[in-house]
N, C-alpha and C positions, 0 to 999 in steps of 0.2 A: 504494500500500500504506500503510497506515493505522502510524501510530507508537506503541507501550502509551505508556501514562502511570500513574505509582502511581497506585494506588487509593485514597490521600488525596487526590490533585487531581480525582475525577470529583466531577461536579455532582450535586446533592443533587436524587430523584426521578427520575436515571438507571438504566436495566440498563446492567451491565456484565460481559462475558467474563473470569474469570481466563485469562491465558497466562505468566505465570512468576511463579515464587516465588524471590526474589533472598536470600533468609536463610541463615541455616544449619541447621545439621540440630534443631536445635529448634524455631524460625520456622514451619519445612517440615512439623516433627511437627505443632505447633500448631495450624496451619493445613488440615492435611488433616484432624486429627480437627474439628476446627469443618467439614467439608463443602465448604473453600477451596481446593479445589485444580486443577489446568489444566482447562480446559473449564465450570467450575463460572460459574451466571449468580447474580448477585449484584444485588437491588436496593438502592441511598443514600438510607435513611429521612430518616436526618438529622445535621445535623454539630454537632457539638459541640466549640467550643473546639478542640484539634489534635486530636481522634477523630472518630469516625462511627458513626452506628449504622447496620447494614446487615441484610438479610436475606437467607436462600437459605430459598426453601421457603416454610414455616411457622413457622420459627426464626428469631427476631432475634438479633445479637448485637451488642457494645460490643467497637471494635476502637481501640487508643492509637492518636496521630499515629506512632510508629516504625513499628511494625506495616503500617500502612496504606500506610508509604514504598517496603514490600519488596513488597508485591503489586501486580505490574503487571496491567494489563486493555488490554481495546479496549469498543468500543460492543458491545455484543449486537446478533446479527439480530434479533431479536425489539425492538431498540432504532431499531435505521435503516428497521424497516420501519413503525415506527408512523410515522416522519416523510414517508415515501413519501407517504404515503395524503392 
């Protein structure tokens, strides 16, 4: 079974799975209204200094290094299966 790691430590050009939101309830508001929330896949355009730029969708957004500390992931299927191949 696979460990999350913040979603500040995933590597740049990864999909990533949200599975928990470690904040509190404005973190969690934050986050859900940006589209962040459990199950949501998430691609790491690019890092920047302690933030990330990341996407879901068609929507980019600008997330701080704190921010990014509280949102844990795993790899997306759609992430282990590109490496299958």
């Amino acid at each position: 079974m696979l460990t999350p790691i913040p979603l500040a430590m995933a590597a740049e050009g990864s999909i990533v799975t949200v599975v928990e939101l470690r904040g509190g309830i404005g973190l969690v508001r934050k986050a859900t209204e940006m589209g962040l929330n459990i199950g949501a896949e998430i691609n790491i355009r690019q890092r920047e200094l302690g933030g990330l730029v990341i996407s879901r969708g068609e929507t980019r957004y600008a997330l701080g290094g704190g921010m990014a500390l509280k949102i844990m992931v795993l790899p997306s299927m759609n992430e282990s299966s590109k490496h299958d191949e």
